[in-house]
N, C-alpha and C positions, 0 to 999 in steps of 0.2 A: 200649633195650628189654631185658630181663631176659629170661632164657633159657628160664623160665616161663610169660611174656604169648607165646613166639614158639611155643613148644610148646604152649598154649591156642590159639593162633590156626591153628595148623595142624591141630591135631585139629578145629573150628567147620569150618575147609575142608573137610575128609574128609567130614563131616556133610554140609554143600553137596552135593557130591557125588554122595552118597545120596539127598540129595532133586532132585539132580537127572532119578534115575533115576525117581524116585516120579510127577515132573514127565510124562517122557515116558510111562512106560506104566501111569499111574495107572487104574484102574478107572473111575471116577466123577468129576465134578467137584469133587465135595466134599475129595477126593483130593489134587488138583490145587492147589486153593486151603489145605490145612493147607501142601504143600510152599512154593507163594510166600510165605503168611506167616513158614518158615519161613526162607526167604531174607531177608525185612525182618528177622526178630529177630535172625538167626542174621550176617546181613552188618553191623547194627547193633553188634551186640557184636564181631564183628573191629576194625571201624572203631576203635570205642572202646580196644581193646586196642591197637592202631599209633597212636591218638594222643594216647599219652603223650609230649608235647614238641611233639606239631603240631597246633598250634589249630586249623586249617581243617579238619580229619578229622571235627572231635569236631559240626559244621555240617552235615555232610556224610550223618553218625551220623543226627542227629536226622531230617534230609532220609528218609534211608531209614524211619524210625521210622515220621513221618507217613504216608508212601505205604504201607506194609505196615497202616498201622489202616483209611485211604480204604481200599486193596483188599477186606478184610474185610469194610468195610459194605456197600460194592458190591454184592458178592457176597450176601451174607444178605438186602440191600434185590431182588435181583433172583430170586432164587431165593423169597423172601416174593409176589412180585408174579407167578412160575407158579403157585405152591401157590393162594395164592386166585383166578386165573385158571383153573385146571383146576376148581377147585369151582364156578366160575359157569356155564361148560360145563356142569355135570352135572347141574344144577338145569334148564334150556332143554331 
């Protein structure tokens, strides 16, 4: 590893960090869900950066990829299903 990929990956930690503060005392949910997907992107590219020379990392990368895009839709699929739920409410 190059002294560049170890100084990029430690700065993406520091970030973590900060989103994990975002995590705990976020405002809103909406809050809450930029910081986890920031952990999928943001833990995806560490990944990526340590697995130069280790294949199973680069597996591992994409693993988080996937679960941070699921999360997303999750979330927008459930949050789509209050918004039109409070409007059928309002109409009764």
């Amino acid at each position: 590893m190059t002294a560049l990929s170890l100084s990029l990956a430690l700065f993406l930690l520091a970030n973590l960090l900060a989103a994990l503060l975002l995590v705990v005392r976020g405002p809103t949910s909406a809050d809450r869900l930029l910081a986890a997907l920031l952990f999928g992107t943001t833990g995806t590219t560490v990944l990526l950066l340590l697995a130069r020379g280790h294949g199973p990392l680069v597996d591992v990368a994409l693993v988080f990829a996937l679960l941070a895009a699921i999360t997303g839709a999750a979330f927008a699929q459930r949050a789509w299903r209050r918004k039109s739920g409070a409007n059928e409410h309002e109409h009764h």
